[in-house]
mmJSON file of the N, C-alpha and C atoms, coordinates in Angstrom:
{"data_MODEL":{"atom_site":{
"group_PDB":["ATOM","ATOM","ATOM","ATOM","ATOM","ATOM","ATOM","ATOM","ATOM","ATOM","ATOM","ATOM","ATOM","ATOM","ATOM","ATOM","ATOM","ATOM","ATOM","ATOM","ATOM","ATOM","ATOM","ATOM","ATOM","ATOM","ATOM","ATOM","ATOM","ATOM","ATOM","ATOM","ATOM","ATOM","ATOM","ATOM","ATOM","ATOM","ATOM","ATOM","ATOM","ATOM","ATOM","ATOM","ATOM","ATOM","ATOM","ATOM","ATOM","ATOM","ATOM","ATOM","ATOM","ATOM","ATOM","ATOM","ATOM","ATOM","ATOM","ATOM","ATOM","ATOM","ATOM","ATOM","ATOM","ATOM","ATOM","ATOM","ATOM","ATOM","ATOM","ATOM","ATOM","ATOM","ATOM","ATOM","ATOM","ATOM","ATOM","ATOM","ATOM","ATOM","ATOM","ATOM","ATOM","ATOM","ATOM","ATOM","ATOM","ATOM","ATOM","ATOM","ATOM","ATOM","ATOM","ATOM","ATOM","ATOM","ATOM","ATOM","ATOM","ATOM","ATOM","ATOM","ATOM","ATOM","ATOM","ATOM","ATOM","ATOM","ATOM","ATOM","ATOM","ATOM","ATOM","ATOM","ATOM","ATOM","ATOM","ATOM","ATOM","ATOM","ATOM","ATOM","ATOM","ATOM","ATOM","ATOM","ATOM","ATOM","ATOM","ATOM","ATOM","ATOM","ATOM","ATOM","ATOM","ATOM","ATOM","ATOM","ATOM","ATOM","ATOM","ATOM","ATOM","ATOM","ATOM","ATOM","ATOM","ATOM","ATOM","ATOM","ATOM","ATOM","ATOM","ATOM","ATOM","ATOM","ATOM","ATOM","ATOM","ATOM","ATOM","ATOM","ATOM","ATOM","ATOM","ATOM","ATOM","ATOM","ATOM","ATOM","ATOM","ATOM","ATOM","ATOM","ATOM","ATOM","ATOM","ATOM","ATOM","ATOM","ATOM","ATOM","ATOM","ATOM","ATOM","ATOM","ATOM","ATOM","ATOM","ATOM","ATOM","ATOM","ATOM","ATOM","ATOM","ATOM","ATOM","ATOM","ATOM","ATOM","ATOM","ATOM","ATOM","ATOM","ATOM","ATOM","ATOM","ATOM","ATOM","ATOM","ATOM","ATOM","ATOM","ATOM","ATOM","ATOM","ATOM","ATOM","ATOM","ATOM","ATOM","ATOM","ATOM","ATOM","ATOM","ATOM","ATOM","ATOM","ATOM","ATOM","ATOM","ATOM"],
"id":[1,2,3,4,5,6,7,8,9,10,11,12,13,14,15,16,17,18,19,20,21,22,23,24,25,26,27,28,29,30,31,32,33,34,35,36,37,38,39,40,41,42,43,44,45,46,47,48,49,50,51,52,53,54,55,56,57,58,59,60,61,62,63,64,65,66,67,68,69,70,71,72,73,74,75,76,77,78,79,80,81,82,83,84,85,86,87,88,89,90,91,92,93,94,95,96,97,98,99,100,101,102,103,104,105,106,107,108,109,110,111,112,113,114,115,116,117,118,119,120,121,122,123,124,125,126,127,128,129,130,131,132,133,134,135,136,137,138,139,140,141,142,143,144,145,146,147,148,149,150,151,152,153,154,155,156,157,158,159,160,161,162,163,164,165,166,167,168,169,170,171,172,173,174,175,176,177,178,179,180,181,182,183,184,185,186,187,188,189,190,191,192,193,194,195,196,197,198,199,200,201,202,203,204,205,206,207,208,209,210,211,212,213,214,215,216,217,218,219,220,221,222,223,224,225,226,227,228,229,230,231,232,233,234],
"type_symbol":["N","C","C","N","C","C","N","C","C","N","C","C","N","C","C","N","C","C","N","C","C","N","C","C","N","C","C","N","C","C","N","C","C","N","C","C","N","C","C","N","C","C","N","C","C","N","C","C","N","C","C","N","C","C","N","C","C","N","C","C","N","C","C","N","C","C","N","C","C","N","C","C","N","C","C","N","C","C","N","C","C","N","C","C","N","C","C","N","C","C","N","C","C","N","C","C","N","C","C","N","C","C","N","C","C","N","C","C","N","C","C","N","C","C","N","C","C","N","C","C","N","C","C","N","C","C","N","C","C","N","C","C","N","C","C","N","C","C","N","C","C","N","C","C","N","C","C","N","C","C","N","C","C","N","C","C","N","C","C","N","C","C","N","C","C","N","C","C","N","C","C","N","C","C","N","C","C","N","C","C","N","C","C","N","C","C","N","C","C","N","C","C","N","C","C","N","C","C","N","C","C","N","C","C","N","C","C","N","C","C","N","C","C","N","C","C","N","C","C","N","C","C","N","C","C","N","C","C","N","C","C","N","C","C"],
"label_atom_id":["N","CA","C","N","CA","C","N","CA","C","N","CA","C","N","CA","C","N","CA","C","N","CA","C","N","CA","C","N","CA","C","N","CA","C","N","CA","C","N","CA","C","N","CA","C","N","CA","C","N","CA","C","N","CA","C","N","CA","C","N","CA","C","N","CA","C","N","CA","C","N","CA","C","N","CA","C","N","CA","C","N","CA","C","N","CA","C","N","CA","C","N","CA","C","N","CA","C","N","CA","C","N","CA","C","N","CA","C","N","CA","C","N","CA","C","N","CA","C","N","CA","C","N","CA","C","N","CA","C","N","CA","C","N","CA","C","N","CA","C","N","CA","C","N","CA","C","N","CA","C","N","CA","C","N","CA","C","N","CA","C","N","CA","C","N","CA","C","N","CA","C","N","CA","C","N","CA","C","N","CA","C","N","CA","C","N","CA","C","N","CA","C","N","CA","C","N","CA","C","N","CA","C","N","CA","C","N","CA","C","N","CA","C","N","CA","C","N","CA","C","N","CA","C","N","CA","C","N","CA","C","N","CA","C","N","CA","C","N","CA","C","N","CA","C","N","CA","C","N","CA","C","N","CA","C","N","CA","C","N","CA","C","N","CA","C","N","CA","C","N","CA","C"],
"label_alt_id":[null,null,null,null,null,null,null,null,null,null,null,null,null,null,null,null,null,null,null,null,null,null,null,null,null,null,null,null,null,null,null,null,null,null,null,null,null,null,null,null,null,null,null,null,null,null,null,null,null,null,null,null,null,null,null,null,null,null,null,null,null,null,null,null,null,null,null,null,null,null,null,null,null,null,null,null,null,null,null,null,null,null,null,null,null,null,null,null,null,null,null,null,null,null,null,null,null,null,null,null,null,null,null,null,null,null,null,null,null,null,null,null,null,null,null,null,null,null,null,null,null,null,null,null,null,null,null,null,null,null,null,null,null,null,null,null,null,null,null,null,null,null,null,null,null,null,null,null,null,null,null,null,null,null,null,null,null,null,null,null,null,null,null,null,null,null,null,null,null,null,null,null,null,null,null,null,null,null,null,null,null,null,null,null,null,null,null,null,null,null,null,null,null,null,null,null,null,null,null,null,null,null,null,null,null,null,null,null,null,null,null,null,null,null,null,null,null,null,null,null,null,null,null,null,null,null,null,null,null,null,null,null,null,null],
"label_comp_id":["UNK","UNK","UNK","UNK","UNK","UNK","UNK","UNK","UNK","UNK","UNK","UNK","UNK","UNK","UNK","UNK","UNK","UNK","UNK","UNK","UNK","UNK","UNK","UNK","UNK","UNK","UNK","UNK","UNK","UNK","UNK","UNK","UNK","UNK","UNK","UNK","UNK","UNK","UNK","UNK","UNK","UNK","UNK","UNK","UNK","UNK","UNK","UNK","UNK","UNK","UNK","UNK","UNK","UNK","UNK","UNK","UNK","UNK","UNK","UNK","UNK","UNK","UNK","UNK","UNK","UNK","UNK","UNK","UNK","UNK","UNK","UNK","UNK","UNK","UNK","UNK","UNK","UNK","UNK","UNK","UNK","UNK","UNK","UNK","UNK","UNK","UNK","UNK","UNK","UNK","UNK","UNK","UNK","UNK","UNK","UNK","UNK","UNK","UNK","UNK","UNK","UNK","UNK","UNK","UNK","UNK","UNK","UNK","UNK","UNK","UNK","UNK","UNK","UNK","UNK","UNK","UNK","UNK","UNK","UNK","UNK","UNK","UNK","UNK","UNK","UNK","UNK","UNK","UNK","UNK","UNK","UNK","UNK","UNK","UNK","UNK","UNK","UNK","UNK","UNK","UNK","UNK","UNK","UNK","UNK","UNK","UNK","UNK","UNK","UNK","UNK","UNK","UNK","UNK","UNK","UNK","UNK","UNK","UNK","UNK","UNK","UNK","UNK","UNK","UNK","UNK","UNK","UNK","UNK","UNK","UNK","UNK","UNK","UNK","UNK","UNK","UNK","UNK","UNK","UNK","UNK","UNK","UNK","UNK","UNK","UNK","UNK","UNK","UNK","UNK","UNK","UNK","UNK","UNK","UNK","UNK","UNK","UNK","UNK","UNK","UNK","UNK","UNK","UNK","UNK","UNK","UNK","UNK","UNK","UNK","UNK","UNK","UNK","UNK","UNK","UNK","UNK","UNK","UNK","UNK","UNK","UNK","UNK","UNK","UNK","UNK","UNK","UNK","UNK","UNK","UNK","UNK","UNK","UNK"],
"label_asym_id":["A","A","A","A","A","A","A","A","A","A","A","A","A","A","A","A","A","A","A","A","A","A","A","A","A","A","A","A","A","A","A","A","A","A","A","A","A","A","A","A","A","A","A","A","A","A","A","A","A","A","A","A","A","A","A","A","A","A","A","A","A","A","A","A","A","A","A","A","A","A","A","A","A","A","A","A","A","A","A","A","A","A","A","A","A","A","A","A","A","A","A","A","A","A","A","A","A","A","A","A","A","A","A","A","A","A","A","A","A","A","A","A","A","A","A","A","A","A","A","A","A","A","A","A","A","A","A","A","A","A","A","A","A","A","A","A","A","A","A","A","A","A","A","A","A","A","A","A","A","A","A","A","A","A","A","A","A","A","A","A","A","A","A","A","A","A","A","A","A","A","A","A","A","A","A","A","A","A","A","A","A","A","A","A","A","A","A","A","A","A","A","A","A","A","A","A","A","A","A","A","A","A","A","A","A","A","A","A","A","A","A","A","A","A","A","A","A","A","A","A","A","A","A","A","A","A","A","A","A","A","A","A","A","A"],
"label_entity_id":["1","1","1","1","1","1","1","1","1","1","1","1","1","1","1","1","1","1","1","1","1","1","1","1","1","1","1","1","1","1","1","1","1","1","1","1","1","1","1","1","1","1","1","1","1","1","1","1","1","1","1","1","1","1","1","1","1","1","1","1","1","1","1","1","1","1","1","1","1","1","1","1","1","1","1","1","1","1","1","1","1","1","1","1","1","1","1","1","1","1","1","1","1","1","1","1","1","1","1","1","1","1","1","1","1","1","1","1","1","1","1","1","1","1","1","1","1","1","1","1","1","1","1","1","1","1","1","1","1","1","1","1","1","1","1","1","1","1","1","1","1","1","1","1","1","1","1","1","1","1","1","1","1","1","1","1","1","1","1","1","1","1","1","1","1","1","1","1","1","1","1","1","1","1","1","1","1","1","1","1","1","1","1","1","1","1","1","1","1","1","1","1","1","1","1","1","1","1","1","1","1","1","1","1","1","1","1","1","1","1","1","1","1","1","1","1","1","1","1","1","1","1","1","1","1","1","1","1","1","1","1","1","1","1"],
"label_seq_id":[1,1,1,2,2,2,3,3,3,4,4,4,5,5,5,6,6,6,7,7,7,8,8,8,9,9,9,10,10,10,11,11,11,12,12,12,13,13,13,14,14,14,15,15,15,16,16,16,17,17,17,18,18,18,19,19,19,20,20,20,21,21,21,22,22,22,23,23,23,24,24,24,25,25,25,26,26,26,27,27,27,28,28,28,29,29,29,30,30,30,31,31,31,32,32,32,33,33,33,34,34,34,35,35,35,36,36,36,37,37,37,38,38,38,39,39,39,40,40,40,41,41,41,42,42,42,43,43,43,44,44,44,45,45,45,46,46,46,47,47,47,48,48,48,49,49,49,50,50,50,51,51,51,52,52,52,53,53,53,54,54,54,55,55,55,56,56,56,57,57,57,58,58,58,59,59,59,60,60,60,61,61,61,62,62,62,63,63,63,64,64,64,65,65,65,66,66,66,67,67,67,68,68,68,69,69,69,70,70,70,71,71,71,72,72,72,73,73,73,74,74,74,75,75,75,76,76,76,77,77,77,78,78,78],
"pdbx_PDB_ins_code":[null,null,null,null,null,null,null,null,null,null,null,null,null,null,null,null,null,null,null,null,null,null,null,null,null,null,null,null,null,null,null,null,null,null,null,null,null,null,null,null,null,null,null,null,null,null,null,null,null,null,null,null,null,null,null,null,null,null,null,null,null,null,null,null,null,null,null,null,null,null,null,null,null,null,null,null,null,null,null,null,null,null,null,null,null,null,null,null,null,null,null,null,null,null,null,null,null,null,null,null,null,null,null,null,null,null,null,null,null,null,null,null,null,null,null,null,null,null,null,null,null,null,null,null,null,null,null,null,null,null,null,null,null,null,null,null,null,null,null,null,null,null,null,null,null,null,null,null,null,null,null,null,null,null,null,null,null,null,null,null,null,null,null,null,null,null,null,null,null,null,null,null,null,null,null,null,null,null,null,null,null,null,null,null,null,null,null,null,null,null,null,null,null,null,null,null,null,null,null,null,null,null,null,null,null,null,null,null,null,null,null,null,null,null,null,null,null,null,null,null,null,null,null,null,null,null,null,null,null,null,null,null,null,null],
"Cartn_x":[23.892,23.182,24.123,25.085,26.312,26.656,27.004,26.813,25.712,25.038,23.516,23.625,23.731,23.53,24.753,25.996,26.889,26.271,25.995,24.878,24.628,23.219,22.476,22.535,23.72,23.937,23.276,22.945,21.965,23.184,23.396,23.015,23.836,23.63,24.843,26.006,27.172,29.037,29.474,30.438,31.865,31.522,31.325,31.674,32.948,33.889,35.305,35.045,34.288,34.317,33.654,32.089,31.48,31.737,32.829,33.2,34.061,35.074,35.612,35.106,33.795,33.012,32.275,31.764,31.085,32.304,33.36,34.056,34.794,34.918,35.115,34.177,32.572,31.86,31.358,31.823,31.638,33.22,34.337,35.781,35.147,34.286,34.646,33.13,32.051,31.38,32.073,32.896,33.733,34.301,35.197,36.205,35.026,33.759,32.784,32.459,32.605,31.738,33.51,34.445,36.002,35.92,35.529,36.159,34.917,33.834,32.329,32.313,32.917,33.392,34.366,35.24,36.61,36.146,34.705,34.697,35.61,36.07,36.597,36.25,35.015,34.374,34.521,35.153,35.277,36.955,37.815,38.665,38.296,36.802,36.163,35.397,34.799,33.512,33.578,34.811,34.837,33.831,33.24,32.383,31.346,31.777,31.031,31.444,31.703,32.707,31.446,30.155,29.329,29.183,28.829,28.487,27.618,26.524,25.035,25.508,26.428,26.566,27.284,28.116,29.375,28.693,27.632,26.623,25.999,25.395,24.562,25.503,26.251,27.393,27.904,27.928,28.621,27.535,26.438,24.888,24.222,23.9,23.291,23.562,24.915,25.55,26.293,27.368,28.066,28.0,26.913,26.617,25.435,24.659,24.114,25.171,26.605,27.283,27.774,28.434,28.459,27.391,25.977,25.297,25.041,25.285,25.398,26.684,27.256,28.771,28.642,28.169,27.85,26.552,25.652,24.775,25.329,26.208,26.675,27.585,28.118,29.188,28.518,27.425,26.33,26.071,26.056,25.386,26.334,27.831,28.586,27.806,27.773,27.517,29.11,29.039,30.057,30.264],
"Cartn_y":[-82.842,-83.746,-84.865,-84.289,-85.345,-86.537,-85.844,-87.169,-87.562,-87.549,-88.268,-89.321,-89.089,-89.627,-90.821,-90.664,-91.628,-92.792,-92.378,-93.08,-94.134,-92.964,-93.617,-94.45,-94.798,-95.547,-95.267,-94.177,-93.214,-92.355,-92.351,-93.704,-94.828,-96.088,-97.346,-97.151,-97.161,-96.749,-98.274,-98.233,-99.362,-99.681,-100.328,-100.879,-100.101,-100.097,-99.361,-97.91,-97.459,-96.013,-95.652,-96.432,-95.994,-96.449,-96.887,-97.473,-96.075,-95.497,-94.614,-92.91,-93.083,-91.499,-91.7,-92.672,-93.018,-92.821,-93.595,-93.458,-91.706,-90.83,-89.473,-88.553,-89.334,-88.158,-88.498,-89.961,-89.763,-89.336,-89.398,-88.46,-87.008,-86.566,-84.777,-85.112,-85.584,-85.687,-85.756,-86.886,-86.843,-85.471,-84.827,-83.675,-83.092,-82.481,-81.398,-81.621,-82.909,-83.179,-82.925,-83.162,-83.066,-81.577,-81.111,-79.681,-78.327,-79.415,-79.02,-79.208,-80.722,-80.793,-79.882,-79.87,-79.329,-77.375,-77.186,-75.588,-74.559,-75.49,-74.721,-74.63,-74.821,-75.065,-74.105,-72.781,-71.371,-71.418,-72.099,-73.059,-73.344,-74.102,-74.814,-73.99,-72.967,-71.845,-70.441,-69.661,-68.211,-67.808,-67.06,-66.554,-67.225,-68.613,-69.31,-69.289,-68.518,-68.568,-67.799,-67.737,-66.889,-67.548,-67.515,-68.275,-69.271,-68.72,-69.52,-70.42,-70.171,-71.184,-72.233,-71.834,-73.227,-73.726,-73.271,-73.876,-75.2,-74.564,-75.96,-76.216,-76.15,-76.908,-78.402,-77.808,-79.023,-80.082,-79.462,-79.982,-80.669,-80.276,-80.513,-80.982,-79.779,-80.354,-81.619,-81.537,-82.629,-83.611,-83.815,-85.602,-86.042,-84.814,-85.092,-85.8,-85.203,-85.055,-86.927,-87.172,-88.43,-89.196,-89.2,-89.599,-90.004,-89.067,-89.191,-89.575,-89.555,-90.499,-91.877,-92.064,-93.903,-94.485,-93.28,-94.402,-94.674,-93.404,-93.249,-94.549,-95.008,-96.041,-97.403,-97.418,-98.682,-99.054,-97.784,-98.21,-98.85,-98.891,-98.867,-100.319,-100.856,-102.124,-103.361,-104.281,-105.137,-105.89],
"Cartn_z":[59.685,58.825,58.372,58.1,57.748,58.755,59.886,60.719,61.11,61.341,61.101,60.582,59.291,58.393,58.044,58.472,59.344,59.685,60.714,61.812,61.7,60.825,60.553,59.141,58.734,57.249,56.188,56.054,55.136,54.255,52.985,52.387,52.89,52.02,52.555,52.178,53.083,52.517,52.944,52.481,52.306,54.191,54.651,56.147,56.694,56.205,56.91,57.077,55.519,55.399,56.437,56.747,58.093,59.11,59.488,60.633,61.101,60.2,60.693,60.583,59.888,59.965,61.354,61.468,63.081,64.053,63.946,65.302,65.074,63.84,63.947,64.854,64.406,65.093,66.634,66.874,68.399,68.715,68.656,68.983,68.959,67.937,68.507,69.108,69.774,70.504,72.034,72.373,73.32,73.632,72.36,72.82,73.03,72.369,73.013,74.64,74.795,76.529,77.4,76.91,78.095,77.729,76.886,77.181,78.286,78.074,78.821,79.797,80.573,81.572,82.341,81.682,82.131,82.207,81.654,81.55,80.326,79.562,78.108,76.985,76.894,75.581,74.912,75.428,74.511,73.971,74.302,73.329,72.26,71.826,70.53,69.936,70.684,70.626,71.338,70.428,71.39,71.797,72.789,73.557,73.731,74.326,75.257,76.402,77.076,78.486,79.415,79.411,80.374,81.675,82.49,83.837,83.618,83.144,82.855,81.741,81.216,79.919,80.444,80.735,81.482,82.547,83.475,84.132,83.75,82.924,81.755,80.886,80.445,79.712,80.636,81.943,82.907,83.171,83.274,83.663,82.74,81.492,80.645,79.202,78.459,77.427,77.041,78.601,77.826,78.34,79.047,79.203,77.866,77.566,76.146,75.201,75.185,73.875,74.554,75.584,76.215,75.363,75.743,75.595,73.862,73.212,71.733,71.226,71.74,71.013,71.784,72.896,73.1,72.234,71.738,70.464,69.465,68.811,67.739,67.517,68.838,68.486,68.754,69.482,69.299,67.906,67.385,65.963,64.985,65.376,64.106,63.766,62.634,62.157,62.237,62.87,62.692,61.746],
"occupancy":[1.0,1.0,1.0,1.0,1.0,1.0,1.0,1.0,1.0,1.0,1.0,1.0,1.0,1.0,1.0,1.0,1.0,1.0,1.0,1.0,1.0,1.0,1.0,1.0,1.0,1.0,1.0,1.0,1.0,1.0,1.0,1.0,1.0,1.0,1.0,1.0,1.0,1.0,1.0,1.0,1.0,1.0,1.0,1.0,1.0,1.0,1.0,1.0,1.0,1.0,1.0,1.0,1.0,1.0,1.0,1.0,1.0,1.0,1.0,1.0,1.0,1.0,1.0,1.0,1.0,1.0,1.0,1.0,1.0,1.0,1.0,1.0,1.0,1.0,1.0,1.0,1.0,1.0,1.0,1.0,1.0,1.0,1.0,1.0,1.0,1.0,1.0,1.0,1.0,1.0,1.0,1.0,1.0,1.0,1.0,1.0,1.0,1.0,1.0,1.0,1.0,1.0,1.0,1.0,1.0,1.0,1.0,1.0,1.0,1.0,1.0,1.0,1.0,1.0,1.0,1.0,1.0,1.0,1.0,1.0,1.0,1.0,1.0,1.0,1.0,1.0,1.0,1.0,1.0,1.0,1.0,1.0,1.0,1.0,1.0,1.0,1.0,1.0,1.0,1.0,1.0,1.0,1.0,1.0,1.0,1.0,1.0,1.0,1.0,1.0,1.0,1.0,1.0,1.0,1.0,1.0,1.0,1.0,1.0,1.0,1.0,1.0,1.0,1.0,1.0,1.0,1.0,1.0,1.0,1.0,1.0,1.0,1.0,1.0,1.0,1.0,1.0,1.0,1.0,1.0,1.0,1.0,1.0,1.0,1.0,1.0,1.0,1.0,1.0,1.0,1.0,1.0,1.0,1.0,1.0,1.0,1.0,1.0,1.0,1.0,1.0,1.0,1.0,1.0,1.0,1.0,1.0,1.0,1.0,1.0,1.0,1.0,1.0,1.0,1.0,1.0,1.0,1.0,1.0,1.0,1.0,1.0,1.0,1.0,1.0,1.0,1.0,1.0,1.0,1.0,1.0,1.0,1.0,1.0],
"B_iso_or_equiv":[0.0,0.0,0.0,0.0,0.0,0.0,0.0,0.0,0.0,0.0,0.0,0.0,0.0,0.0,0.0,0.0,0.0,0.0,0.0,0.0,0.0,0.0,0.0,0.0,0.0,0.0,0.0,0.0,0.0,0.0,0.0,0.0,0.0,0.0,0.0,0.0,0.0,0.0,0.0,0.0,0.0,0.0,0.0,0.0,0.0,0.0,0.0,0.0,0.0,0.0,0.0,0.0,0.0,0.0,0.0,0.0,0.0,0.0,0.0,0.0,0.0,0.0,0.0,0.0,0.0,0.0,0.0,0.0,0.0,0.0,0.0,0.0,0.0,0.0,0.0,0.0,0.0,0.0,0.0,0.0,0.0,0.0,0.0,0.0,0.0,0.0,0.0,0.0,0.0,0.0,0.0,0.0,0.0,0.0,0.0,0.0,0.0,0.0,0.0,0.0,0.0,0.0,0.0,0.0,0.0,0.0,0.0,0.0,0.0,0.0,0.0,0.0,0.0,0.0,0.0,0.0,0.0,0.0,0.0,0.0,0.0,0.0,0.0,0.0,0.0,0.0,0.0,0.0,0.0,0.0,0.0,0.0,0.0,0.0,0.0,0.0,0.0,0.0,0.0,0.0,0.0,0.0,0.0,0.0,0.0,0.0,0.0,0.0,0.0,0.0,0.0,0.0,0.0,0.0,0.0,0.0,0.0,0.0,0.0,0.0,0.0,0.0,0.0,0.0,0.0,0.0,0.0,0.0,0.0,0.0,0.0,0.0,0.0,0.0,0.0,0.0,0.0,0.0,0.0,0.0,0.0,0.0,0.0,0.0,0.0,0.0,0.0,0.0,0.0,0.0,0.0,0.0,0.0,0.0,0.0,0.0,0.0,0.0,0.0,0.0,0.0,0.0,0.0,0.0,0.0,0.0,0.0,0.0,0.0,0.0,0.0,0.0,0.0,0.0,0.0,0.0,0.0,0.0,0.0,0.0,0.0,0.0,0.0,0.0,0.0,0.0,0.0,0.0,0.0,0.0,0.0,0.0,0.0,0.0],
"pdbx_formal_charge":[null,null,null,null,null,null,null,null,null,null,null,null,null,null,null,null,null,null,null,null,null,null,null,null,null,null,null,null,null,null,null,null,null,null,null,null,null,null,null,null,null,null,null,null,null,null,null,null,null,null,null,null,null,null,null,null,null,null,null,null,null,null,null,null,null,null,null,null,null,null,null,null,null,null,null,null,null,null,null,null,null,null,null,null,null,null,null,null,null,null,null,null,null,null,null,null,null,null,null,null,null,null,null,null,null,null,null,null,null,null,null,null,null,null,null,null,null,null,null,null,null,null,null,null,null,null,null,null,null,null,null,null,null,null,null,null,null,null,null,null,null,null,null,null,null,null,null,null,null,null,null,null,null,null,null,null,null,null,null,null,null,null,null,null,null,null,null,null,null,null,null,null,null,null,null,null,null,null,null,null,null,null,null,null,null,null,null,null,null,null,null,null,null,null,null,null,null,null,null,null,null,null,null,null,null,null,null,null,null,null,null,null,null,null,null,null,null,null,null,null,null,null,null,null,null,null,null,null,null,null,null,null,null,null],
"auth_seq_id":[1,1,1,2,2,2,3,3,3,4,4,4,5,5,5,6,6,6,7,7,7,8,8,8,9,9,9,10,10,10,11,11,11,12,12,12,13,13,13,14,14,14,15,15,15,16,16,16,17,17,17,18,18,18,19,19,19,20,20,20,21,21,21,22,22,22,23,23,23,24,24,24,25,25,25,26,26,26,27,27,27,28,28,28,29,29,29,30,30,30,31,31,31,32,32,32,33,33,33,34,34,34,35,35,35,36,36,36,37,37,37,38,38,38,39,39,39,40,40,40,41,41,41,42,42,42,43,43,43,44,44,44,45,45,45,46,46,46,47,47,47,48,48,48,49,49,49,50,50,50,51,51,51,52,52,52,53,53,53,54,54,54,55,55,55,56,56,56,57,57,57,58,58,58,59,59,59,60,60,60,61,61,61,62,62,62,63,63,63,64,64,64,65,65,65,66,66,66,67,67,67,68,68,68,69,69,69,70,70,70,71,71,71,72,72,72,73,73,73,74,74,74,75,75,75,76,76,76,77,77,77,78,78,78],
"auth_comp_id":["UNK","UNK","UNK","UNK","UNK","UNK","UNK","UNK","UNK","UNK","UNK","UNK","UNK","UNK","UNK","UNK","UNK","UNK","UNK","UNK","UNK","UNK","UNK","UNK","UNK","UNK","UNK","UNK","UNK","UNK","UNK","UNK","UNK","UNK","UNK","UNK","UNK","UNK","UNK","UNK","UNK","UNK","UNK","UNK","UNK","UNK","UNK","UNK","UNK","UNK","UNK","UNK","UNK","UNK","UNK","UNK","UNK","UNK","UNK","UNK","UNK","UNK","UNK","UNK","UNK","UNK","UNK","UNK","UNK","UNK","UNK","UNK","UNK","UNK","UNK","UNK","UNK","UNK","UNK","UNK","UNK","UNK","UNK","UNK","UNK","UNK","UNK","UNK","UNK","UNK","UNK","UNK","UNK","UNK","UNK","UNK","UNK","UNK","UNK","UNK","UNK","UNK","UNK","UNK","UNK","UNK","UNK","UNK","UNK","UNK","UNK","UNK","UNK","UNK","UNK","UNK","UNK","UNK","UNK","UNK","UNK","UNK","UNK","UNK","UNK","UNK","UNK","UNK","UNK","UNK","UNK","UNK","UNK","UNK","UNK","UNK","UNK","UNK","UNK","UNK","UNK","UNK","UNK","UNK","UNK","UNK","UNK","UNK","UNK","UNK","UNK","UNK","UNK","UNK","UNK","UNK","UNK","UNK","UNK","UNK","UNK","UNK","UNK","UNK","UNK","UNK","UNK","UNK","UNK","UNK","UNK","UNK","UNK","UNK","UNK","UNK","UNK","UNK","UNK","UNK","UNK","UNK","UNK","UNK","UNK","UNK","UNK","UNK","UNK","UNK","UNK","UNK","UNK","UNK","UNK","UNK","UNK","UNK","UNK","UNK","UNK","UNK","UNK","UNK","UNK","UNK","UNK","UNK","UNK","UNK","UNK","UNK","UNK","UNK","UNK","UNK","UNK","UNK","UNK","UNK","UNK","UNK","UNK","UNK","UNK","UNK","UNK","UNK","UNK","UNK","UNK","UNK","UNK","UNK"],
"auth_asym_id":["A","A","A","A","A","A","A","A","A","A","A","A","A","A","A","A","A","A","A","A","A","A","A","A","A","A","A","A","A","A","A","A","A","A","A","A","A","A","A","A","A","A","A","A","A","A","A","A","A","A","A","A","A","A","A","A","A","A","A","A","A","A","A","A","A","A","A","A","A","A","A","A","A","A","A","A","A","A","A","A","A","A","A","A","A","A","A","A","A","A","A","A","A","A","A","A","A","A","A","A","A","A","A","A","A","A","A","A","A","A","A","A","A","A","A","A","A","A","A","A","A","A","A","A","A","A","A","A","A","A","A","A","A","A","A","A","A","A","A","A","A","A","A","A","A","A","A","A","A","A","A","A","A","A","A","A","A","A","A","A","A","A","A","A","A","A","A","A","A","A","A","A","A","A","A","A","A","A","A","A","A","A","A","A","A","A","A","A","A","A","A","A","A","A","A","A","A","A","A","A","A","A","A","A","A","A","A","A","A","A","A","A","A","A","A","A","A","A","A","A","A","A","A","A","A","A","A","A","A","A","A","A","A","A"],
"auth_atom_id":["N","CA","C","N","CA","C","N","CA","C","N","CA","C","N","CA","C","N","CA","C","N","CA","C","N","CA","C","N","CA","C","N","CA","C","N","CA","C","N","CA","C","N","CA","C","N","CA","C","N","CA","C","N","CA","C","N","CA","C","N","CA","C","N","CA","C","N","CA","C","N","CA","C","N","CA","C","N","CA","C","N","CA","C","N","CA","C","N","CA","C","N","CA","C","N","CA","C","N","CA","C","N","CA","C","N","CA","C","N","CA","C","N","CA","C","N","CA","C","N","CA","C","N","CA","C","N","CA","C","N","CA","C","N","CA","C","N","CA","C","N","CA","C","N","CA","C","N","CA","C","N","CA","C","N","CA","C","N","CA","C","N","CA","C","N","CA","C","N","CA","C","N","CA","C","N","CA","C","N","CA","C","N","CA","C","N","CA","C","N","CA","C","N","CA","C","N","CA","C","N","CA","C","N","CA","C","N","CA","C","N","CA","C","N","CA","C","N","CA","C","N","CA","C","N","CA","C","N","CA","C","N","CA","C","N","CA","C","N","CA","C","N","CA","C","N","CA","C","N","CA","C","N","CA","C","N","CA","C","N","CA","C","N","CA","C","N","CA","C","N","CA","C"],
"pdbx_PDB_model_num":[1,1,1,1,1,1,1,1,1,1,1,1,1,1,1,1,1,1,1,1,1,1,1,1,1,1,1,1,1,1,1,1,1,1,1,1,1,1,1,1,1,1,1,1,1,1,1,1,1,1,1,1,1,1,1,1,1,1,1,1,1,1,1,1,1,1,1,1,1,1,1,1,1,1,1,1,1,1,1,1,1,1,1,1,1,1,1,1,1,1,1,1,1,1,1,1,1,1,1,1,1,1,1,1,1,1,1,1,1,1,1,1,1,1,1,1,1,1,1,1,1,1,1,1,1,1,1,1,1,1,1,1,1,1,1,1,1,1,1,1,1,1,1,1,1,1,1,1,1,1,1,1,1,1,1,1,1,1,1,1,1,1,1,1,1,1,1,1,1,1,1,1,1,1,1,1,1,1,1,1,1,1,1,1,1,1,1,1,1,1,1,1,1,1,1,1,1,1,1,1,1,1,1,1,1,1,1,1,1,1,1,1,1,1,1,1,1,1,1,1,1,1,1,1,1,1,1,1,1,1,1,1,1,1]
}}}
């Protein structure tokens, strides 16, 4: 909710303050998709290491998480 709400400038913060809560939550958006990629996400999340999980982790998760840290950083306001 917190980052969300980043984001989404909900409520309104200082420009800097949300400049750098936005560029925090697309950084661990990024680290979730390199480590999803890479098949280590149980590094970040013990016992995520199943077949079927790191399957769709490579497939599905972390181009989501890609995908949500390039809006997240569309949005910063200039």
């Amino acid at each position: 909710i917190a980052a969300a709400a980043l984001v989404a400038a909900v409520p309104a913060l200082p420009r800097r303050m949300q400049r750098v809560g936005v560029s925090g939550v697309a950084t661990v958006l990024v680290a979730c998709a390199t480590l999803g990629f890479a098949g280590r996400t149980d590094l970040a999340s013990p016992g995520s290491s199943s077949t079927r999980f790191r399957r769709l982790d490579r497939r599905v998760y972390s181009p989501l998480c890609i995908a949500l840290a390039a809006g997240a950083l569309s949005s910063r306001r200039v």
